[in-house]
N, C-alpha and C positions, 0 to 999 in steps of 0.2 A: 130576588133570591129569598128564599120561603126560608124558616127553622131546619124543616126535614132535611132540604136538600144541604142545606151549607152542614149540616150533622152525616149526612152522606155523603158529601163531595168535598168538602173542604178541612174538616177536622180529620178526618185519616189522612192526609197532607203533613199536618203539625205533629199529630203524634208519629208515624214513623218518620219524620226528620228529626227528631227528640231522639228518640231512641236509635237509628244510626248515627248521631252525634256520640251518643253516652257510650254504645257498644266499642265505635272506634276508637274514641278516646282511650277508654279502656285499655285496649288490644296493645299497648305502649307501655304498660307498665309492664309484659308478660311476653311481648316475641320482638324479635330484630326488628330494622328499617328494612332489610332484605325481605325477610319475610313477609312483612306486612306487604310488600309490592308485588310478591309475585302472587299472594292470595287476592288482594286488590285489583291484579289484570283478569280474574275471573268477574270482574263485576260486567263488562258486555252479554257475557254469557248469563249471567243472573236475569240482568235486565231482558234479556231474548227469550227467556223462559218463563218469567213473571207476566211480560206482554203476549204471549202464545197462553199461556195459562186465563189470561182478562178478556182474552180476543180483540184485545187491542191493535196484534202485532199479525200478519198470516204467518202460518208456521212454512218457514223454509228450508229443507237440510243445505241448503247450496251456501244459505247465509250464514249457518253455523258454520260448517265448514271453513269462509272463509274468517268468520269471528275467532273459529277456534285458532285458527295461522297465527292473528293478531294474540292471542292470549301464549299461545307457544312461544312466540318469540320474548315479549316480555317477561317472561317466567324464566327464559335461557338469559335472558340478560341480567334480573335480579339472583340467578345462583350463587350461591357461596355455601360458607359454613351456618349449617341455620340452628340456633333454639328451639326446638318442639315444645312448645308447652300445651296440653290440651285446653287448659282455660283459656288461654289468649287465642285459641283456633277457633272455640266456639263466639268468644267473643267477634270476631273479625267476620267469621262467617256468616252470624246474624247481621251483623253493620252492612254487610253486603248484600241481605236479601231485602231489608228493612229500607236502604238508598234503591235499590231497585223496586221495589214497592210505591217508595214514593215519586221518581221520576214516571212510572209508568201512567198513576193516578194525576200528574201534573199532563201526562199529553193527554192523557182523557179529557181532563177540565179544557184543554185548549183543542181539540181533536173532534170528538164525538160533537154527533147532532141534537144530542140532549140538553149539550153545556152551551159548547164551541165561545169560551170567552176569547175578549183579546187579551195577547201576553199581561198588559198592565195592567189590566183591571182584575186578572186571576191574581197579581202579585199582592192587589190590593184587598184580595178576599184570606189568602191564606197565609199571609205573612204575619198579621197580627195571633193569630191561633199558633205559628211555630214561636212565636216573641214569648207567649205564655205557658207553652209547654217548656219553655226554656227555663223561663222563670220558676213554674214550679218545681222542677231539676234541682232550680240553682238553691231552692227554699228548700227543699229536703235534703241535698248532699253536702253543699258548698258555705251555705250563709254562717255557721255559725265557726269556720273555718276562716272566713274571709271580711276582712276588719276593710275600713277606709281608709286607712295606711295605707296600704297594700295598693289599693287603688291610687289614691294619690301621688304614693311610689313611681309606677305605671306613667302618668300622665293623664289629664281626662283629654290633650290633645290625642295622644297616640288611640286610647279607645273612638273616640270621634272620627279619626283617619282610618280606623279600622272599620267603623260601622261602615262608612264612606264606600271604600273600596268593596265592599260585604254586597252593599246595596247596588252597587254600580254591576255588580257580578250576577247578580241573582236576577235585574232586568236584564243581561245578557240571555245566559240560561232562560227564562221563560221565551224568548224571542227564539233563540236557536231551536229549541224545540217543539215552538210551534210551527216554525219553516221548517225543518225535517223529523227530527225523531229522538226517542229518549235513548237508542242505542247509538247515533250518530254523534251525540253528546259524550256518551262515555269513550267513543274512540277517540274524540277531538282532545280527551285526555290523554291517551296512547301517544297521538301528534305531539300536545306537548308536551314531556316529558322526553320523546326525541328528540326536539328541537333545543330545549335546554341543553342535553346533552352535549349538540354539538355546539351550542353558543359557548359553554362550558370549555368545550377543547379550543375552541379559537380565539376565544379570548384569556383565560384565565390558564390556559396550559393544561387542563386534567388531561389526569391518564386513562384510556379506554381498553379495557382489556383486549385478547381476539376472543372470550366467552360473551362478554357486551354485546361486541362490532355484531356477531351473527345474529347475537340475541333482537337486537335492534332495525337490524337487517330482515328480519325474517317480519318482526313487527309492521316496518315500514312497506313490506312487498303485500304483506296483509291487507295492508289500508288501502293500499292502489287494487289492488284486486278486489277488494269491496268498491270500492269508489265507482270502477270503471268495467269490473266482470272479466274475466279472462275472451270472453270472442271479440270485444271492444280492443282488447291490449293487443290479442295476435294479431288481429286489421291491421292498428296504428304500425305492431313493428313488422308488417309486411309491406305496407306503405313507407316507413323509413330506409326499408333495408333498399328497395329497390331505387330511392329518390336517392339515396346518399351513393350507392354504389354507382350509380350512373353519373354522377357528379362528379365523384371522385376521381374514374378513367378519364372524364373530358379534362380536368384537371391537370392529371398527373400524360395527356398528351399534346394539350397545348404548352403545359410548363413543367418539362421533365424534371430540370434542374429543383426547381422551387418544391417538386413532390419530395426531391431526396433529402435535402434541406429540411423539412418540416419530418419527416420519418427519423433523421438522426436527429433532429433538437427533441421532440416528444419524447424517443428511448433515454437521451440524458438526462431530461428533467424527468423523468419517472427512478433513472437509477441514482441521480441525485438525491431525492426525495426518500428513497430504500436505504441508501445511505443516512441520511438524518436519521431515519425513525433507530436504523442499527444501532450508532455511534453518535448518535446528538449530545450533546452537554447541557441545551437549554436552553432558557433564557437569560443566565446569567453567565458572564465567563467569571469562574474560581482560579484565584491565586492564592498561593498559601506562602505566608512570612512569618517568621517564628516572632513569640508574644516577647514584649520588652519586660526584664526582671524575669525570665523564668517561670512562664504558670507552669498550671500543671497539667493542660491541657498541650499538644505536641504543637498545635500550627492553630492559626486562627482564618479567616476566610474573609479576601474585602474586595467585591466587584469592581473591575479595572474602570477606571477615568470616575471613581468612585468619588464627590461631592463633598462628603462628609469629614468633618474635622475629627484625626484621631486626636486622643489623649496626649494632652502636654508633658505628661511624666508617667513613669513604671507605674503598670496596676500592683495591685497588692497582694503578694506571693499567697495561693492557701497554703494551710494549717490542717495536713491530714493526720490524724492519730494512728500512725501503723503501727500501733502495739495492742489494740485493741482486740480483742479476739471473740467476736461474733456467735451466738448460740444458735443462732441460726439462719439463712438464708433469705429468707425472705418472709417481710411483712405487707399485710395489707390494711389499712386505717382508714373508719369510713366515719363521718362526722354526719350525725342526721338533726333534721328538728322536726319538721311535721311531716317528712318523707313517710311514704308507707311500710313497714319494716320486708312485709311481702316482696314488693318491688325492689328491694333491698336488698332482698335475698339472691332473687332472681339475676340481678344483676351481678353480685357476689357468686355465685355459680356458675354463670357464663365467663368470669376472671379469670377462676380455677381452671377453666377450660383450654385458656388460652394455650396455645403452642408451645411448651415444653415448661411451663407451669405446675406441671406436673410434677416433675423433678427437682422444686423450688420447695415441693411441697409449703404453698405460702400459709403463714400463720394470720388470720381474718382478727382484727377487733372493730368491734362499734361502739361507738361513743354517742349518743343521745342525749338531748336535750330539751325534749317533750317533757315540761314536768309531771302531767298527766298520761303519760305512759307505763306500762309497767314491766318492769325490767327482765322479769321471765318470759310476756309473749314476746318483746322484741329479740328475744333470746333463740327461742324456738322458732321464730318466722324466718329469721334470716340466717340461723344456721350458722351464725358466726361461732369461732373458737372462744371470745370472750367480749362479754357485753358492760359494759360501766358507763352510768347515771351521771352528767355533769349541769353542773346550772348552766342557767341564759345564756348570762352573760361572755361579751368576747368573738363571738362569733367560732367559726370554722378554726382561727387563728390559735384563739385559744384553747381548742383541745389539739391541735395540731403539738402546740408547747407541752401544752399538760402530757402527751404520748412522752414524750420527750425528754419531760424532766423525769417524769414519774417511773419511767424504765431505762432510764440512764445506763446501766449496766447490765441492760436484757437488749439492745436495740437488736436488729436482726441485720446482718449483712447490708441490704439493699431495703428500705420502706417506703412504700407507696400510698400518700397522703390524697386522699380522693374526697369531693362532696356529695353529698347523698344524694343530690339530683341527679347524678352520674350522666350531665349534658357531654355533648358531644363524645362519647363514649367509644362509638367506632371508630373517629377519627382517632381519638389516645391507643387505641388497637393499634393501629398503623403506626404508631409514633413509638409506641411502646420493641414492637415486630422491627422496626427498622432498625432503632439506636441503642435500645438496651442489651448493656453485655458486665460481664463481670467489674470491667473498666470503670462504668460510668458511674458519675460522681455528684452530678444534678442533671436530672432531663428535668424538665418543664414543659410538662402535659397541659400547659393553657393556649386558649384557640392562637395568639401571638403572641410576638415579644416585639419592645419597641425600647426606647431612650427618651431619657429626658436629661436634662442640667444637672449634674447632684447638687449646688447653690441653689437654683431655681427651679427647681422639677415641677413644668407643669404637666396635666397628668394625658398621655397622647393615644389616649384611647376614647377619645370623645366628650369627658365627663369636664365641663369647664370650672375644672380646680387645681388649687395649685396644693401639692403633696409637702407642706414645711418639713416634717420631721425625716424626710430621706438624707439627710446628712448627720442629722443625732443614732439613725438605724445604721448606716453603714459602717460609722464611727465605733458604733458599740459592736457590731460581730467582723470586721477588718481590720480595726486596732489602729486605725490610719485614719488621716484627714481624707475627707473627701475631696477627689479628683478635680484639677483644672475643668476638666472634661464633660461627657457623658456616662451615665452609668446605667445599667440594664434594667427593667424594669417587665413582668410581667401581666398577661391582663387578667389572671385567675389565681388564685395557691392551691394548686392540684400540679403534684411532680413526683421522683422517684428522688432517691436522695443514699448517699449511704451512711454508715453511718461515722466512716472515720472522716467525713465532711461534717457531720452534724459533731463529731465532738473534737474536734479542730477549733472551736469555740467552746468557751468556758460553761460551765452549767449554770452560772450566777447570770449569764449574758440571756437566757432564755429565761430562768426567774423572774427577774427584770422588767420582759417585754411581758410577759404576762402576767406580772403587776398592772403595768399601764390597761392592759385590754380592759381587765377585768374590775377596774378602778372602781369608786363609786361616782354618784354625777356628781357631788362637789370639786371633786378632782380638777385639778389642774389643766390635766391632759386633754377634757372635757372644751376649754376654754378656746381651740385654736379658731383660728377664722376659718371659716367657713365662705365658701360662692353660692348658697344656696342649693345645690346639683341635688347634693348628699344630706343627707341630716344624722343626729347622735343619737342615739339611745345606748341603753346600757347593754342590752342584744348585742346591738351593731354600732356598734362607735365609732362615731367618724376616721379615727386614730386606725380604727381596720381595715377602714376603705384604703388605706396608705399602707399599710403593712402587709395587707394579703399580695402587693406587686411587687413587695422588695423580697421577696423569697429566693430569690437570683442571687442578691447582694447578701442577706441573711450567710447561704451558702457559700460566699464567696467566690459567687461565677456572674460577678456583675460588670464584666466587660462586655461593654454595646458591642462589638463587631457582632457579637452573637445574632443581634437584632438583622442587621444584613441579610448574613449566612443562612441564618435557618428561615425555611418558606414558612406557611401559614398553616396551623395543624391542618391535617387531611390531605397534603401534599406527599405523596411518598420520596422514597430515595431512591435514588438512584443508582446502578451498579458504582458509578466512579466517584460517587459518593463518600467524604474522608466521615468516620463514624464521630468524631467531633465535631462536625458543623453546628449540630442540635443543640450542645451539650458540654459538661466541663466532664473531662476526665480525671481517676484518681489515679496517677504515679509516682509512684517511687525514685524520691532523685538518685538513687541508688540505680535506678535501670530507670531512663528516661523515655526511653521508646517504649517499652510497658509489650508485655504480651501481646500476639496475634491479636486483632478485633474480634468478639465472637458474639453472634448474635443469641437471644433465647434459644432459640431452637430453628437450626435450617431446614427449613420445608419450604412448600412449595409457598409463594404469595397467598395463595385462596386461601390458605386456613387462617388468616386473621380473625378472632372472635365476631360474634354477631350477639349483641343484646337487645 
């Protein structure tokens, strides 16, 4: 391997994987998941024309044709409501010519008679030149961004398991495409991606649209037509058609009986089956019994021959303020600290968007806590209605409070407490589209909900700690000793909330809690034990890690059944669906049954947001 050549064969390898990394990454802050998928089923077609373009590939219109199938269908399968953004287009578009560029220049190094390496020893020429183009990235964009906290946070196991699996993948990859091709690599993406799919509906229950099924469908007939060519296909089913029909008469005349028999059991279990999909209920069969002591939610929900130990005594009635009279309808509340205010924005405008949001006309503030930021650009990037500077410290928590106390008698009808990573975002779409209505009184937009002991709350979302102060927090915003029982706990503080719930509690009761966040380290509160999981700083106080999950209880919708009933965000509802399975409703013991259910806005399913 000469200078020249590894400067001509192997360093244009590492820079455009660099730069399809950086581009796509990019594309995330600026267009949907939707979108990114159905611009990313154009990457076979990138690649087919990148390889015709090097003379790698012979040009064949029969092959695009059937490439183009495969890109049709996945494009029908990822439709919905998309965000146009031009920057996130160009970005995504170059990621795709830039990944095409460099698979094509990898079958070259293994392909051509100039190169013709084997897979492993190509992996061992141009893997270190992508290691360093990475690293100069990470040295001009990220380093002075990214502390060894951060990593340590992390794990240096999980990075290790990652390199792991990275490296494990990339000797795949050189191996597959030195046995066939860089376009045969990009479909074996197509594959899977269907294959999840459907691992997806069989075991976890997702729901498949009929825009999907076709979309995936047309994908799937794509890949076998490539695979196998259409005169290959028509042989094999002119060879079945005649083997099976001939089969079938001998069949159906040595065993008439037995043909009828198998003709009515197939029509049943096919209309069986139409029936499920019609009228299914699920996985879970719902019963509903009304809550002990009067909530305020109408029925509660607990799956039959259901294990689980209810509560030894009444939960504890909420406290809603119906005298309170609301300025306006809805708020929106975003909490940032190194988030991009851009990405922010973005994200905030596709909110607006949502299905009948419009009519909410929501009122946007952002709360920042970049000390080094400056209060006008993030003002103008994100286009919020109103922008305010808060310290470090507290975390998410405490400017949640600070919203809280500080506009006490501005609150808007309904507020939506969001973090500026705005993670799972479309799933909250969907959670948002299904349960939110005039009614409701806490949703919890976090990815679950689970219980713990309020005595001994350990914490059951994997973090091996145990939460001491959940009976000093329920105590202070329920007024009540904590339960014999369980009590509800979430995995995030991201929810809707309104506001005669938030001031159903006294104003000294949110003072209080955010005293403690925002303490200094001599503090007291500073002092609890710790399992090692978590650590404190004054940013993030271990005291958060426990309070950003009692936001359930805060609100006074900290009865576990909830944990049962509601599925796992990104799960839809169902028609027969009771609109409080999710969620605590707010009624009037005055009218206990409470208005119709209504949702934001009845439209059609597709129009849930796309960020």
């Amino acid at each position: 391997m000469t200078g020249k050549l590894y400067l001509r064969a192997i360093v244009p390898i590492g820079l455009f994987f660099s730069l399809s990394l950086i581009c796509g990454n990019q594309t995330y802050l600026y267009l949907s998941i939707a979108f990114i998928q159905m611009l990313k089923a154009t990457t076979p077609v990138a690649v087919l024309l990148v390889g015709w373009g090097m003379n790698v590939e012979t040009p064949s219109v029969r092959v695009l044709a059937n490439v183009s199938v495969i890109v049709l269908g996945v494009m029908v399968a990822s439709y919905g409501e998309i965000a146009f953004n031009l920057t996130g287009f160009v970005f995504q578009t170059a990621g795709i010519f830039f990944e095409a560029f460099r698979l094509i220049l990898v079958q070259r190094l293994l392909w051509s008679a100039e190169y013709r390496m084997d897979p492993p020893v190509s992996l061992y020429y141009f893997a270190p030149v992508c290691a360093l183009m990475n690293f100069l990235i990470f040295l001009v964009f990220e380093a002075s961004k990214l502390g060894m906290s951060e990593i340590l946070k992390l794990g240096l196991l999980t990075l290790l398991a990652n390199a792991a699996l990275a490296f494990v993948l990339n000797i795949s990859v050189v191996f597959l495409i030195g046995r066939t091709s860089s376009l045969v690599l990009t479909l074996c993406g197509v594959l899977k991606d269907i294959l999840l799919v459907g691992v997806s509906v069989l075991i976890w229950g997702s729901t498949v649209s009929l825009t999907q099924l076709v979309g995936y469908s047309l994908a799937l007939g794509g890949l076998v037509l490539y695979r196998l060519g259409a005169d290959k296909i028509r042989e094999q089913y002119q060879r079945i058609r005649n083997d099976g029909s001939s089969a079938w008469e001998e069949f159906g005349a040595k065993h008439p009986a037995r043909r009828k028999v198998s003709i009515g059991g197939a029509a049943g279990l096919i209309l069986i089956m139409a029936l499920g999909v019609m009228f299914g209920t699920g996985k879970t069969e719902i019963q509903s019994a009304p809550l002990e002591g009067g909530e305020s939610s109408e029925v509660v929900y607990v799956p039959q021959n259901s294990d689980t130990v209810e509560q030894s005594g009444p939960f504890p009635v909420a406290r809603l303020d119906m005298k309170y009279q609301p300025p306006r309808k809805f708020d929106i509340v975003v909490s940032i600290y190194k988030e991009h205010p851009i990405a922010v924005g973005q994200a905030l405008n596709a909110i607006r968007r949502l299905p009948g949001f419009g009519e909410l006309n929501p009122n946007t503030i952002v709360y920042f806590k970049n000390p080094n930021a400056d209060q006008r650009y993030v003002h103008d990037e994100t286009r919020a209605n109103a922008v305010r500077k808060l310290g470090t410290r507290g975390g998410s928590s405490a400017a949640w409070l600070t919203h809280i106390i500080d506009m006490w008698d501005e609150l808007a009808e309904h507020t939506m407490f969001l973090d500026g990573s705005f993670q799972n975002l479309e799933k909250m779409a969907s959670r948002i589209y299904d349960y939110y209505g005039p009614e409701t009184g806490m949703l919890s937009l976090a990815p679950s909900l689970s219980r713990c002991a309020c005595h001994q709350c350990k914490d059951p979302f994997g973090a091996e700690e145990s939460w001491y102060r959940v009976p000093e927090i329920f105590a202070s915003f329920n007024g009540d000793f904590c339960p014999a029982g369980d009590v509800l706990l979430s995995q995030s503080g991201q929810f809707i909330v309104s506001a005669k719930r938030i001031r159903g509690t006294p104003k000294h009761v949110y003072e209080s809690m955010r005293h403690l966040l925002t303490s200094d380290s001599d503090h007291w509160i500073h002092n609890d034990k710790k399992s090692g999981y978590f650590t404190d700083d004054l940013d993030d106080p271990f005291f958060n890690r426990a309070f950003e999950k009692t936001w359930m209880i805060a609100f006074q919708c900290g009865d576990p059944r909830l944990a049962k009933s509601c599925p796992i965000l990104g799960e839809r509802r169902q028609p027969q669906d009771p609109l409080d399975r999710c969620q605590c409703l707010d009624r009037n013991p005055a009218d206990p049954k409470g208005p119709k259910p209504a949702r934001v806005a009845r439209m059609a399913r597709r129009h849930v947001w796309k960020v």
